[in-house]
ZADO-1210 file (C-alpha; in nm, 4 decimals, padded with zeros to 6 digits):
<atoms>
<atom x="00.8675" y="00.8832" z="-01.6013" code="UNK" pos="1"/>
<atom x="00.6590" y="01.0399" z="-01.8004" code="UNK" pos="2"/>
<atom x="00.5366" y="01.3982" z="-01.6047" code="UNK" pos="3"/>
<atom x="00.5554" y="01.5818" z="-01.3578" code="UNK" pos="4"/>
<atom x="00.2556" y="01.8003" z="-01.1917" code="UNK" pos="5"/>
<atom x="00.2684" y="02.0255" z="-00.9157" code="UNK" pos="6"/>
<atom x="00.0092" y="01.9754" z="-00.6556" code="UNK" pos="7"/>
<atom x="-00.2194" y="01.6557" z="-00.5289" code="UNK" pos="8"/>
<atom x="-00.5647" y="01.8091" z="-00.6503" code="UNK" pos="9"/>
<atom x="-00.7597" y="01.6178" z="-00.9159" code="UNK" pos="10"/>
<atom x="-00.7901" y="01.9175" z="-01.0914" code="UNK" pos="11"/>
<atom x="-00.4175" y="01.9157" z="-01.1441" code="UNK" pos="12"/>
<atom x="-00.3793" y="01.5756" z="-01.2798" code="UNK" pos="13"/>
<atom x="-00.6869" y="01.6253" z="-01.4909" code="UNK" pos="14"/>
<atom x="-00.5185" y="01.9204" z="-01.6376" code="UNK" pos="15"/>
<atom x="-00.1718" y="01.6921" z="-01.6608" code="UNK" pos="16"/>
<atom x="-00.3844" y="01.4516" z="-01.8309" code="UNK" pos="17"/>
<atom x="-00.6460" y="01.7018" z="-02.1018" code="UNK" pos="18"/>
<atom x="-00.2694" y="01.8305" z="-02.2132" code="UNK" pos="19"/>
<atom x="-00.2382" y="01.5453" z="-02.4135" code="UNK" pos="20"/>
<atom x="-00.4323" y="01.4528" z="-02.6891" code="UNK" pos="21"/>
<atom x="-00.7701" y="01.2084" z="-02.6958" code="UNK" pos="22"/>
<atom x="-00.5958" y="00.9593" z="-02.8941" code="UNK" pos="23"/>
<atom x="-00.2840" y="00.9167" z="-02.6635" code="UNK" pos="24"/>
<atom x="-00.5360" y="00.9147" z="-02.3871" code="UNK" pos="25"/>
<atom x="-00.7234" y="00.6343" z="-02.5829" code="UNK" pos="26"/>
<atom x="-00.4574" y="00.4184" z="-02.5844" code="UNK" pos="27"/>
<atom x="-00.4604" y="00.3542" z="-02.1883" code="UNK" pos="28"/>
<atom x="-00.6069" y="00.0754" z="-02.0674" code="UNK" pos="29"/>
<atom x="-00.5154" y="00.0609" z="-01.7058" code="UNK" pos="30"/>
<atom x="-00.4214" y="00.3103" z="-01.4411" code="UNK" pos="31"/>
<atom x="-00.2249" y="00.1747" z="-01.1164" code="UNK" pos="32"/>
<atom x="-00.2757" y="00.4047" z="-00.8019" code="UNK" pos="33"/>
<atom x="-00.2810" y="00.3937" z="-00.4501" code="UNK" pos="34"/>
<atom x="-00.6157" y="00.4428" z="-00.2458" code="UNK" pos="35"/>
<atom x="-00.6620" y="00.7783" z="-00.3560" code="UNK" pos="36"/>
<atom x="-00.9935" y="00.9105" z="-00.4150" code="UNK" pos="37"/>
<atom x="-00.8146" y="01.2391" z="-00.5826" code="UNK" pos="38"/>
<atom x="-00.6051" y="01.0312" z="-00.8128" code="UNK" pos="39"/>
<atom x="-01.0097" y="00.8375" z="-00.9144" code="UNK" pos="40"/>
<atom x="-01.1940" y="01.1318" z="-00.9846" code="UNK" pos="41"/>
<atom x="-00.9147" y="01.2999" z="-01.2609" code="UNK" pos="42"/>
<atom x="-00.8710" y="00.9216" z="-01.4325" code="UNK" pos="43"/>
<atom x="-01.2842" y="00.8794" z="-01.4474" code="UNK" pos="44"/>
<atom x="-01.3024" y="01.2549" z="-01.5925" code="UNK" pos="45"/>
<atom x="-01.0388" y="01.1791" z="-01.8854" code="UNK" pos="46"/>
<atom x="-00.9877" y="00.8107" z="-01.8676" code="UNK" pos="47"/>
<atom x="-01.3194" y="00.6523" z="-01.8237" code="UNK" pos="48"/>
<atom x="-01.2878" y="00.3585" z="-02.0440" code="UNK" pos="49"/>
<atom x="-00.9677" y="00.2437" z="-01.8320" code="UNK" pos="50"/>
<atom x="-00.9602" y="00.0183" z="-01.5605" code="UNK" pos="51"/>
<atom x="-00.8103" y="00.1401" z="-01.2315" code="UNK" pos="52"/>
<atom x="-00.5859" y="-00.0744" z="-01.0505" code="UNK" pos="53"/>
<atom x="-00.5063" y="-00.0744" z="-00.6553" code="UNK" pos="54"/>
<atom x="-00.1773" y="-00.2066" z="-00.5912" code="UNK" pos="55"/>
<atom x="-00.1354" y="-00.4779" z="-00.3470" code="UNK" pos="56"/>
<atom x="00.1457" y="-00.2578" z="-00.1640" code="UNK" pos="57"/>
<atom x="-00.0921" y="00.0247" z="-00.0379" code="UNK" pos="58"/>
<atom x="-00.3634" y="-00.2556" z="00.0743" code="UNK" pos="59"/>
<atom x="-00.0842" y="-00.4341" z="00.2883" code="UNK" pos="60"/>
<atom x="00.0544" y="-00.1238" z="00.4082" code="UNK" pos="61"/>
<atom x="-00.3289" y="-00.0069" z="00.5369" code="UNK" pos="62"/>
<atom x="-00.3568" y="-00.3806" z="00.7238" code="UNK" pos="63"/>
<atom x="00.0027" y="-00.3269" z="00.8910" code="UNK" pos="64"/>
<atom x="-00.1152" y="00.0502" z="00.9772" code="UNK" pos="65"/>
<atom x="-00.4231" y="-00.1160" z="01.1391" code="UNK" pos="66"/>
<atom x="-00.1952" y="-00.3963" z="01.3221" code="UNK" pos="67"/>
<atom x="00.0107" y="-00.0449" z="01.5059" code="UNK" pos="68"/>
<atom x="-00.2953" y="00.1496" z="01.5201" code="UNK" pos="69"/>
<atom x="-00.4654" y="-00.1602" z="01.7373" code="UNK" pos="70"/>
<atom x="-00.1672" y="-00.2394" z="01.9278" code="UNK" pos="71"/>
<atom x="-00.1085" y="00.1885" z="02.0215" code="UNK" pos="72"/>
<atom x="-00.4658" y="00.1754" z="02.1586" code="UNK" pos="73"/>
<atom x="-00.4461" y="-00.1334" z="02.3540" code="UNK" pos="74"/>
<atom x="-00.1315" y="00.0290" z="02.4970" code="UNK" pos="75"/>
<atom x="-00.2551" y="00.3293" z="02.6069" code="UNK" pos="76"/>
<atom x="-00.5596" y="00.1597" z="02.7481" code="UNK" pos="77"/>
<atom x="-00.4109" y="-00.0772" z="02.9819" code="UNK" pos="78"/>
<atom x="-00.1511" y="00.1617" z="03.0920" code="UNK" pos="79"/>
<atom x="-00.2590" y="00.5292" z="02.9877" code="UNK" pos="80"/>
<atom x="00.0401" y="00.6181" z="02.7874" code="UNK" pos="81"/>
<atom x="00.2743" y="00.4922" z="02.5121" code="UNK" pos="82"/>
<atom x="00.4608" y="00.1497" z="02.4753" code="UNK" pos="83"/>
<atom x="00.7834" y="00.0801" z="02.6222" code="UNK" pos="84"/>
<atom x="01.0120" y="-00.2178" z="02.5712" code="UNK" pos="85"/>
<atom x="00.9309" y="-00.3497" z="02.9004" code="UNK" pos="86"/>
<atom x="00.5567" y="-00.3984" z="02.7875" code="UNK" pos="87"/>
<atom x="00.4666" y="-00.7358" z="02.6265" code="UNK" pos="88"/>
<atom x="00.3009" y="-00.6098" z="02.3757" code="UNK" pos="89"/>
<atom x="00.5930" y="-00.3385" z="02.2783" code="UNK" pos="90"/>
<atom x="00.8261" y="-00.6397" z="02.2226" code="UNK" pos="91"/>
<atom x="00.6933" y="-00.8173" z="01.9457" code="UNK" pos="92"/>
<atom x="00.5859" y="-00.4776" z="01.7450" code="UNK" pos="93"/>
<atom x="00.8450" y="-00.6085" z="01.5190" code="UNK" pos="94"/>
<atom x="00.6824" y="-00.9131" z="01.4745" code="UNK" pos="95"/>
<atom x="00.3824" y="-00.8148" z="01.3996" code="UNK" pos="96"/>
<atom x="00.4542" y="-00.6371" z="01.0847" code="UNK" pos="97"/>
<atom x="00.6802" y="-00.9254" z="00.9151" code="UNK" pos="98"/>
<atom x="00.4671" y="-01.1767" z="00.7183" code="UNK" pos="99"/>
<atom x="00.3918" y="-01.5642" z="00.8432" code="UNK" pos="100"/>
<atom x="00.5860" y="-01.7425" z="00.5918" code="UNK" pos="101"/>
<atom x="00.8769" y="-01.5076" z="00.7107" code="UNK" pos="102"/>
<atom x="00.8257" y="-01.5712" z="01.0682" code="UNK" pos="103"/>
<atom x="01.0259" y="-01.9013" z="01.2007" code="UNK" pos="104"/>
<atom x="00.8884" y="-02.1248" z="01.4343" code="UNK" pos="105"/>
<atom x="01.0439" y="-01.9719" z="01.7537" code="UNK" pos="106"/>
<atom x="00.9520" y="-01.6189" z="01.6467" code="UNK" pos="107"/>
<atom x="00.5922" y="-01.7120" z="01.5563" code="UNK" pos="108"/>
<atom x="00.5646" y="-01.9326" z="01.8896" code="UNK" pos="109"/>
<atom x="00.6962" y="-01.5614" z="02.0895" code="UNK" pos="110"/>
<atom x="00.3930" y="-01.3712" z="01.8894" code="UNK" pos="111"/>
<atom x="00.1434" y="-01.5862" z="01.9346" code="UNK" pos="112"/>
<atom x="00.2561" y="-01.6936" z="02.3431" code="UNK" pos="113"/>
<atom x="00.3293" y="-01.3455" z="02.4216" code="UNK" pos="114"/>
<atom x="-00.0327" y="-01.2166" z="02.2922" code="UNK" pos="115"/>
<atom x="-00.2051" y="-01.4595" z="02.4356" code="UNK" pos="116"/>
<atom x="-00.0867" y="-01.4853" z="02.7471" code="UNK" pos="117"/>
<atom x="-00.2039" y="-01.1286" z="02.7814" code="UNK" pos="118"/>
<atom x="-00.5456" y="-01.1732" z="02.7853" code="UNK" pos="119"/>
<atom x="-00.8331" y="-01.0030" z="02.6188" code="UNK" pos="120"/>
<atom x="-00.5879" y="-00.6992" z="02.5098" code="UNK" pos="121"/>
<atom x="-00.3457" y="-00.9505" z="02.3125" code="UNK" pos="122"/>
<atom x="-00.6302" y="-01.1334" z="02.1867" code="UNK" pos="123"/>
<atom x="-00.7410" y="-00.8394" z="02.0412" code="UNK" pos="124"/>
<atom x="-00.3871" y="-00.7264" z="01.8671" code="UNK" pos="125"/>
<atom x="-00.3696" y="-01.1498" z="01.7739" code="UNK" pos="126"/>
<atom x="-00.7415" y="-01.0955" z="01.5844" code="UNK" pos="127"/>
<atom x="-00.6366" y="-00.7870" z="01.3908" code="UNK" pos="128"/>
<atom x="-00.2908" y="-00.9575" z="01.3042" code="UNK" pos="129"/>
<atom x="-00.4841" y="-01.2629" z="01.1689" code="UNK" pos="130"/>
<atom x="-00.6924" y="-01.0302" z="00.9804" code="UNK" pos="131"/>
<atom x="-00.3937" y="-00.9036" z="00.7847" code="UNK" pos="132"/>
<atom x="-00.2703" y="-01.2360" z="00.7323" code="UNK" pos="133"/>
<atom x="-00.6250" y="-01.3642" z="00.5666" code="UNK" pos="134"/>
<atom x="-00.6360" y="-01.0362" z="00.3706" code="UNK" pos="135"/>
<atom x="-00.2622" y="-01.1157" z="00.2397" code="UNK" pos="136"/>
<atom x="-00.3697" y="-01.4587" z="00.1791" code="UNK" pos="137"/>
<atom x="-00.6472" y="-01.3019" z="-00.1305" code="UNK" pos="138"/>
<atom x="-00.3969" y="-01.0918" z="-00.2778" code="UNK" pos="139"/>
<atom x="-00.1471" y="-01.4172" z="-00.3138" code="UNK" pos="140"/>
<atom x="-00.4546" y="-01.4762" z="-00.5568" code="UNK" pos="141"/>
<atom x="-00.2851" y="-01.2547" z="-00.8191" code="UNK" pos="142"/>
<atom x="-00.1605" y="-01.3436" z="-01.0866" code="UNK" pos="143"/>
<atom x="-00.2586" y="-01.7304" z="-01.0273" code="UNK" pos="144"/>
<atom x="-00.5345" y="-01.7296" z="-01.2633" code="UNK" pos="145"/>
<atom x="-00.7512" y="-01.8193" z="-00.9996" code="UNK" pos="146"/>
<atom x="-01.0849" y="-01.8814" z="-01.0235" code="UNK" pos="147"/>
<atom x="-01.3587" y="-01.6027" z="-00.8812" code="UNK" pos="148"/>
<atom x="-01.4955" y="-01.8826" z="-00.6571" code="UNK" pos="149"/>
<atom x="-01.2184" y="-01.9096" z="-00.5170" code="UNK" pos="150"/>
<atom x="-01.1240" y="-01.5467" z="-00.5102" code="UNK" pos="151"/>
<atom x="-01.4696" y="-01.4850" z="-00.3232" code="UNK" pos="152"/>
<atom x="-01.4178" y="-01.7323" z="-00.0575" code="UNK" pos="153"/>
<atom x="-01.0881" y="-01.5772" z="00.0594" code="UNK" pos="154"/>
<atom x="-01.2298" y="-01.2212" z="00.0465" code="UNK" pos="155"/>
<atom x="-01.5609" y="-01.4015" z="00.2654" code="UNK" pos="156"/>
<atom x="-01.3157" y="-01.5357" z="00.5152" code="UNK" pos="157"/>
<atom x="-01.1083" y="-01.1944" z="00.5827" code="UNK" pos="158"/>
<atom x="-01.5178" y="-01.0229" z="00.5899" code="UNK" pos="159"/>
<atom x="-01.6159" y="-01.2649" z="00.8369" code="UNK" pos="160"/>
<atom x="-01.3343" y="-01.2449" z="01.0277" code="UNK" pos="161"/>
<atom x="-01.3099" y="-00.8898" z="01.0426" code="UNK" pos="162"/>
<atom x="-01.7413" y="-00.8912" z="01.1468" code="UNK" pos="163"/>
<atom x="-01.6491" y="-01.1531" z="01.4599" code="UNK" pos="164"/>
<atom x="-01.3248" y="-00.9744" z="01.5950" code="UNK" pos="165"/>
<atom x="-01.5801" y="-00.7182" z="01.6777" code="UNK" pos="166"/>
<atom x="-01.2464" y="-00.4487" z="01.7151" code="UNK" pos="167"/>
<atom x="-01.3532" y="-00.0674" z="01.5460" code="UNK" pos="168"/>
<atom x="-00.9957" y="-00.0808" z="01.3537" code="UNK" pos="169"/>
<atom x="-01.0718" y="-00.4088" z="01.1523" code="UNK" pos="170"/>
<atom x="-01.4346" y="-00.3020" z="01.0725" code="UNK" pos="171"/>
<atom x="-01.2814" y="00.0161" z="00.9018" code="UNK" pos="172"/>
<atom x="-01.0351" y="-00.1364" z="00.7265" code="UNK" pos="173"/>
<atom x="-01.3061" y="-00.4030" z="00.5900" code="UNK" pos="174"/>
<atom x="-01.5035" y="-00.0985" z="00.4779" code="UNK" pos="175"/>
<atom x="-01.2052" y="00.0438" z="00.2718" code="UNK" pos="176"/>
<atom x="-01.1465" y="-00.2649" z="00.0816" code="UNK" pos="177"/>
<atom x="-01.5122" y="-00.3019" z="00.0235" code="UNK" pos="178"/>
<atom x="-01.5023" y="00.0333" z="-00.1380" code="UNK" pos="179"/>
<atom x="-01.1782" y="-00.0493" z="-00.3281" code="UNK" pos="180"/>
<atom x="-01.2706" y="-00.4125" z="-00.4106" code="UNK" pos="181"/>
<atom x="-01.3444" y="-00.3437" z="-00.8021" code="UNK" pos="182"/>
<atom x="-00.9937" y="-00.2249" z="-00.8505" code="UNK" pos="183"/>
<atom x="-00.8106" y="-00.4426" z="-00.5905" code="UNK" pos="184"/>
<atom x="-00.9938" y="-00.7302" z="-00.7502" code="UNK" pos="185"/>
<atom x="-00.8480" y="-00.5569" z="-01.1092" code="UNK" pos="186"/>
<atom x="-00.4779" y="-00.6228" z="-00.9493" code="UNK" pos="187"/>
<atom x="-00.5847" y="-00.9589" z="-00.8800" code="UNK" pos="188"/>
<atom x="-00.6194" y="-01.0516" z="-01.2380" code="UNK" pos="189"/>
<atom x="-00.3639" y="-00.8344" z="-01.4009" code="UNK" pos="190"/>
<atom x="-00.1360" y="-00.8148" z="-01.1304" code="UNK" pos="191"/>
<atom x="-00.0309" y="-00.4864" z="-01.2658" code="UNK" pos="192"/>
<atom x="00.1829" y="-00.2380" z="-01.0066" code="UNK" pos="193"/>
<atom x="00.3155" y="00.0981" z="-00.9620" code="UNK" pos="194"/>
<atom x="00.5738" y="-00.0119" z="-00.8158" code="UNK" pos="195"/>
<atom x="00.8293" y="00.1508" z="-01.0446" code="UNK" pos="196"/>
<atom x="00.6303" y="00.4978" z="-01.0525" code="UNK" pos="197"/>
<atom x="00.6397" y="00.4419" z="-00.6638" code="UNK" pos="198"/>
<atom x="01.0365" y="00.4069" z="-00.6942" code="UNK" pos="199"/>
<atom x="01.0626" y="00.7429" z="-00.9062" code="UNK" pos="200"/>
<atom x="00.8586" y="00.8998" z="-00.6544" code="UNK" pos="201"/>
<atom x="01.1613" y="00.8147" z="-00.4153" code="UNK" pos="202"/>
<atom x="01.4543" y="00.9712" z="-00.6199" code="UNK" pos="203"/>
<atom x="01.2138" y="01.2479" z="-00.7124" code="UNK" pos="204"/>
<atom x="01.1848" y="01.3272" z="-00.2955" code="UNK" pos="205"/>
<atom x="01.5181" y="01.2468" z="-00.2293" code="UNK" pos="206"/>
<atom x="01.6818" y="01.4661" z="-00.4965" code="UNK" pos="207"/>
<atom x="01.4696" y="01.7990" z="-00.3681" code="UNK" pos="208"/>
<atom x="01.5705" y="01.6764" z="-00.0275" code="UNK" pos="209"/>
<atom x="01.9307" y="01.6596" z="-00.1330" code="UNK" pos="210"/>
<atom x="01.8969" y="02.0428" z="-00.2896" code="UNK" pos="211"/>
<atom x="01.7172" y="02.1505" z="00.0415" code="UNK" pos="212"/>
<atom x="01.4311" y="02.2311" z="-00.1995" code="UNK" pos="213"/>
<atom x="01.3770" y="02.4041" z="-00.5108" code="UNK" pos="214"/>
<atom x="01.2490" y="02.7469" z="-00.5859" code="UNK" pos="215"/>
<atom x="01.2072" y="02.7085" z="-00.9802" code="UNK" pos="216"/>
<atom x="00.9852" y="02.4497" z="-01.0845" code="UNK" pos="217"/>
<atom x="01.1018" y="02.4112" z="-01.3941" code="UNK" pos="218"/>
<atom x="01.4814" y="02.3573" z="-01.2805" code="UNK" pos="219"/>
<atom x="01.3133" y="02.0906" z="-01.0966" code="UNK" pos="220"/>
<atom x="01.1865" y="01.8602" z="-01.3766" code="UNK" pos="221"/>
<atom x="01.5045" y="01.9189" z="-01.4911" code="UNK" pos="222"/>
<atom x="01.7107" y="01.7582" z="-01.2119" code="UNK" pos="223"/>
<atom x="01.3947" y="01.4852" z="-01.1555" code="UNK" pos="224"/>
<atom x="01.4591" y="01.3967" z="-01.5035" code="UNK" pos="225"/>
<atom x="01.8105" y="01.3411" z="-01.4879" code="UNK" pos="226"/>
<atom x="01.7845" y="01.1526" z="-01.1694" code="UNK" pos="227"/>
<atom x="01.5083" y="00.9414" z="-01.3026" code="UNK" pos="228"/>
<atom x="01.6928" y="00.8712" z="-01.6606" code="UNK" pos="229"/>
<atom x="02.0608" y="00.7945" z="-01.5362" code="UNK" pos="230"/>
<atom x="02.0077" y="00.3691" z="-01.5858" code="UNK" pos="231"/>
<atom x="01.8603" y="00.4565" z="-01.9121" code="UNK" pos="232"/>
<atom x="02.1693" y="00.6908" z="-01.9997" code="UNK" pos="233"/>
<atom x="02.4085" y="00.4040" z="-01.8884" code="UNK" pos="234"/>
<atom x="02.5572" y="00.6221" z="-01.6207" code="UNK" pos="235"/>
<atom x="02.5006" y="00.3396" z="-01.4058" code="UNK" pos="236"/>
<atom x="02.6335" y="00.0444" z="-01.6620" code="UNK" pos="237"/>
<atom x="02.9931" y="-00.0693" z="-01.5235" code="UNK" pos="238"/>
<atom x="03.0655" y="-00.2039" z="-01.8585" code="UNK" pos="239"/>
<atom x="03.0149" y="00.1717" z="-02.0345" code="UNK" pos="240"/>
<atom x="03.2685" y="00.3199" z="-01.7254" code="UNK" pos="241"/>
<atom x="03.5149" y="00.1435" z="-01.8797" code="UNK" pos="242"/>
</atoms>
């Protein structure tokens, strides 16, 4: 880990980032985020020769938040409140969210049977599901060196099948990866991740969570820095506990 700032404004990363000097800033090359137009506007004020990358994490996340969101609304349509476990729709939330290679034939067969014999409700929870699944099927692109025909004829597919579904949900999310596509298509072809700054983001929340919260920030960096150093340290080497 390298800092820690306070706050979520771009003015405080900006200042995290003018504390160092232009040639350290130079040397970066590529910036991993999440879909945050905060995190954007401090990297394009100090870093603008880098090249921002979306991980694929955050974009499958937003599909899977679209799959609930759908399925929530076609819920409280039909029946005018929330989901219970006696609704057919309620029992395969689960479902839903795991991946098709991960799905086995019987589980796949109850997803698909269950939404369809609902009618034009499942249908519509069945479209935005297949609408993840397409949009995971262009990030699988990464790191494949494939070629951009082929990368634009996935990314066409999951467009044209979010345009036909016709459902509000889908339409927004096509929208947000439209906006994000130069720096999703970045991950594509780098395949670069946060996902280790994502997993320091973890201890840092679960150590303040474990103190009940801190009142000193500087005690705080402190303890994150421990917490975030111990592999490095060997505390957690069996063959130095010896």
């Amino acid at each position: 880990m390298l800092g820690q700032v306070e706050g979520r404004t771009a003015d405080d990363v900006a200042y995290w980032l003018a504390m160092h000097s232009p040639a350290w800033r130079d040397r970066i090359r590529y910036v991993a985020i999440d879909m945050c137009t905060v995190f954007v506007a401090a990297i394009r004020r100090y870093l603008p020769h880098a090249t921002i990358v979306v991980d694929h994490f955050h974009v499958v996340k937003l599909a899977n938040d679209t799959v609930a969101e759908v399925r929530r609304r076609i819920a409280t349509q039909l029946r005018g409140r929330r989901g219970r476990k006696t609704d057919p729709e309620y029992t395969v939330r689960n479902l839903l969210r795991r991946n098709r290679e991960d799905l086995s034939d019987r589980a796949f067969a109850k997803l698909w049977n269950t939404l369809v014999d609902l009618g034009g409700p499942g249908l519509t929870i069945l479209k935005t599901w297949i609408a993840k699944e397409e949009l995971r099927r262009l990030l699988a692109l990464a790191g494949t060196g494939a070629d951009r025909s082929v990368i634009s004829h996935r990314l066409y597919r999951f467009y044209t099948w979010c345009a036909d579904a016709a459902v509000p949900e889908l339409e927004r999310l096509a929208r947000t990866i439209q906006t994000w596509w130069s720096a999703i298509e970045a991950f594509l072809h780098t395949k670069i991740t946060n996902a280790a700054s994502e997993g320091y983001n973890r201890v840092v929340k679960l150590d303040a969570r474990n103190a009940y919260g801190y009142r000193n920030p500087e005690n705080q960096r402190l303890r994150t820095r421990c917490a975030t150093t111990r592999r490095a340290r060997g505390r957690l080497n069996p063959d130095q506990l010896r």
